[in-house]
C-alpha positions in Angstrom: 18.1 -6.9 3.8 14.8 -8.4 2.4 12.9 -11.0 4.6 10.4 -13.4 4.1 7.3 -13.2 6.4 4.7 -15.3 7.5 0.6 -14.3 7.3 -1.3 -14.5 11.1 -4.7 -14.0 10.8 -6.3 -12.3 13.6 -9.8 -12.0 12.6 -12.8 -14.7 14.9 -14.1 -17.4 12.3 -10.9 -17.1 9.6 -8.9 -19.6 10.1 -6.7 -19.0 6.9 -6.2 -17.2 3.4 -8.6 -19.4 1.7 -11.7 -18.4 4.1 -10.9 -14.6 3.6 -12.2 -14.3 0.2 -16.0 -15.1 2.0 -15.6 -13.1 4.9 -14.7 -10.3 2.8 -18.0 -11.2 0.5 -20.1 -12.2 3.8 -19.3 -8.7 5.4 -19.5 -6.8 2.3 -16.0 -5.1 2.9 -14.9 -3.1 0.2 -11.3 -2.3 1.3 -8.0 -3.8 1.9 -5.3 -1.7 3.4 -1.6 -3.0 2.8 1.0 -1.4 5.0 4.2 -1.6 2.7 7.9 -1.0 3.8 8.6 0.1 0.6 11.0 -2.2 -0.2 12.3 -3.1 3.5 10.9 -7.0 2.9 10.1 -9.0 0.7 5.7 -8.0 0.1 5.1 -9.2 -3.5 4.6 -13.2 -2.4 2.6 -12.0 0.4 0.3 -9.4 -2.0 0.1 -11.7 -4.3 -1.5 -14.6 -2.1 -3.9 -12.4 -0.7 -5.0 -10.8 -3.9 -5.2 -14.5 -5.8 -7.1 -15.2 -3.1 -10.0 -11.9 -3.2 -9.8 -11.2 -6.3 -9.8 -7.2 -5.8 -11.3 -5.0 -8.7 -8.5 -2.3 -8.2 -4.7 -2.1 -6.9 -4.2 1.3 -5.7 -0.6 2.1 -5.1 0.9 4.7 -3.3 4.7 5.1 -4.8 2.7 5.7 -8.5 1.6 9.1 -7.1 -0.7 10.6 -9.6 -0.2 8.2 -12.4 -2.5 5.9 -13.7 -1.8 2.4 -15.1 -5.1 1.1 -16.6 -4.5 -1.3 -19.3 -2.0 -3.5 -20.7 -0.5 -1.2 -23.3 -0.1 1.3 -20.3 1.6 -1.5 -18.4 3.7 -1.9 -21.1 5.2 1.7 -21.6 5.7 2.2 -18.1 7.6 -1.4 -18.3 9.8 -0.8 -21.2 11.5 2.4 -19.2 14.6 1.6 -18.6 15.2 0.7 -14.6 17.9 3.7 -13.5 15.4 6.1 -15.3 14.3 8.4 -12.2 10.0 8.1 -12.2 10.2 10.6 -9.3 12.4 12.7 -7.1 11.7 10.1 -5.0 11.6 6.5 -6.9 13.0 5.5 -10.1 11.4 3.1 -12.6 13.2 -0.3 -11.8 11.9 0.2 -8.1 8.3 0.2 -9.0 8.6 -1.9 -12.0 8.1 -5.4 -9.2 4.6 -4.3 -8.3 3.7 -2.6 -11.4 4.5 -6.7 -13.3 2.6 -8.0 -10.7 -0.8 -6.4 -10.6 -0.6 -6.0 -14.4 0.0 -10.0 -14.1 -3.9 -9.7 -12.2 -4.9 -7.6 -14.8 -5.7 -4.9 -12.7 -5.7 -1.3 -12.8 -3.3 0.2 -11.4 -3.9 3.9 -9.7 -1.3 5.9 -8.0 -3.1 7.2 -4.8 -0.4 10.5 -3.1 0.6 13.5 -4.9 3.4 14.3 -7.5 7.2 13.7 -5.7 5.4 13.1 -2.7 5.6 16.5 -1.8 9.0 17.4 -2.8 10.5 19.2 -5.9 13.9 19.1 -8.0 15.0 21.9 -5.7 14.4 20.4 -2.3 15.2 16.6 -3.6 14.9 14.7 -0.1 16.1 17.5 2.0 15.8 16.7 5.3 15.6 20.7 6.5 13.1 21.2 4.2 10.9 18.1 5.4 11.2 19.7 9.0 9.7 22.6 8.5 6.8 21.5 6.0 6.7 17.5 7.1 3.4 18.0 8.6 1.8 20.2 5.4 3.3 17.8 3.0 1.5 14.8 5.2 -1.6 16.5 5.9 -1.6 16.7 1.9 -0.3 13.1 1.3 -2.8 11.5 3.1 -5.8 13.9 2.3 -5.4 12.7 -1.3 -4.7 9.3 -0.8 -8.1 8.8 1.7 -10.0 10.6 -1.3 -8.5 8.1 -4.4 -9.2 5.0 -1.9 -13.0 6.9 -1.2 -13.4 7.2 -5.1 -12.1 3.5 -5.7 -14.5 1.9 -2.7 -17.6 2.9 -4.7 -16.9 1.4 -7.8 -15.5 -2.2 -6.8 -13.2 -3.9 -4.1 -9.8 -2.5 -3.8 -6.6 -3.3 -2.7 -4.5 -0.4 -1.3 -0.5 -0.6 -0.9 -0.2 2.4 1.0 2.7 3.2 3.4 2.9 1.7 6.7 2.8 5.5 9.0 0.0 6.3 7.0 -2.1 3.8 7.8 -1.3 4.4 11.9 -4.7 4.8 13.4 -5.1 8.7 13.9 -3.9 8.9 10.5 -5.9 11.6 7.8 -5.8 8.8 5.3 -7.7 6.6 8.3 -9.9 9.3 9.7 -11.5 10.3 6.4 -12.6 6.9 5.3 -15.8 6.7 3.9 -15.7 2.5 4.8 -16.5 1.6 8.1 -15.5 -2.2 8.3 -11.6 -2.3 6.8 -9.7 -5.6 6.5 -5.7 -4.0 7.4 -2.7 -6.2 6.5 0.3 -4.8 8.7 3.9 -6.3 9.3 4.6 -7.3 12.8 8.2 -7.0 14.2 9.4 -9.1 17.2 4.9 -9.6 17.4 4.3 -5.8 17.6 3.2 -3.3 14.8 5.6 -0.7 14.3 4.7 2.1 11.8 8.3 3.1 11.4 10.3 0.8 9.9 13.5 -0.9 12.6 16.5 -0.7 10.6 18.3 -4.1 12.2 16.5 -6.3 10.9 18.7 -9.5 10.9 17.2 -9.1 14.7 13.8 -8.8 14.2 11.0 -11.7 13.6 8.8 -10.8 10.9 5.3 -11.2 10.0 2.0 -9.8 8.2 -0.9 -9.6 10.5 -4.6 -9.2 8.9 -7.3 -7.8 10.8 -10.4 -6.1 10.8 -11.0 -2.4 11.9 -14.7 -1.4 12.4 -15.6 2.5 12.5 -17.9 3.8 14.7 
């Protein structure tokens, strides 16, 4: 069941949303990392404050894979397939359609940042014996791509990055190999603590994004 959450900010001297649009400019920060539960809560109200708000150059989303989405007529293909229409082995139109409306709204681009199926085929279509014995390869992979697309991205402009929220856990590939060294990370919080798998009661649990800054050494 989808939930509305509430924003904390946890970063000294930001009071609120408004003020993060000049810390970001202030401290030259060139990323923002959005931990998405694909589809366990409600995100878009929440991504779409923030990104009114900074004003990012690119929307990098990881459920797009290795598709690209980088102008209106683009937008509008992708949004004319019909919703049951499988995009993946893993996702089908409809399901992406939400954030694909919304950044195209932004007029951003739009680039898919993991690899094709996410690592699975037609063959081995969510097969849980299969993802034991190659999980790690196919994450290793996952997030060896996705740290290079957000690397590409950071040079050109400021980006906004709806990645998944285990990949963004801090020992993470797609954390370690980050060529940014101040990162603003927008993470949900359930019951006050960050969880990178997502709790499946969630009538239970109290909700809410946390934004904060992680600095490299």
């Amino acid at each position: 069941m989808k939930k509305m959450a509430d924003i904390k900010i946890n970063i000294k001297g930001c009071k609120n949303i408004k003020c993060l649009r000049n810390f970001i400019k202030f401290n030259k920060i060139k990323l923002i990392l959005f931990a998405e539960t694909h589809g366990f809560l409600n995100e878009i109200p929440i991504q779409k404050k923030i990104i009114n708000n900074v004003n990012p150059n690119f929307f990098l989303y990881e459920m797009l894979e290795e598709i690209k989405i980088l102008n209106r007529k683009s937008a509008k293909t992708f949004l004319s397939k019909p919703n049951n229409e499988d995009f993946s082995v893993i996702s089908t139109y409809g399901e992406l359609k939400p954030i694909v409306r919304m950044a195209t709204n932004f007029q951003l681009p739009i680039i898919g940042c993991d690899i094709k199926n996410m690592g699975f085929n037609s063959k081995n279509k969510l097969n849980k014996e299969f993802f034991r014995k190659y999980g790690k390869e196919i994450i290793k992979k996952r997030e060896t791509r996705q740290s290079k697309i957000i690397n590409d991205y950071t040079s050109k402009g400021l980006v906004f990055a709806s990645i998944g929220a285990y990949h963004l856990r801090r020992n993470s590939i797609t954390i370690k190999k980050l060529k940014e060294k101040k990162v603003i990370i927008i993470h949900p919080l359930f019951n006050g603590k960050e969880k990178f798998l997502i709790p499946q009661n969630q009538r239970k649990t109290r909700v809410s994004f946390n934004i904060k800054v992680t600095e490299k050494r």
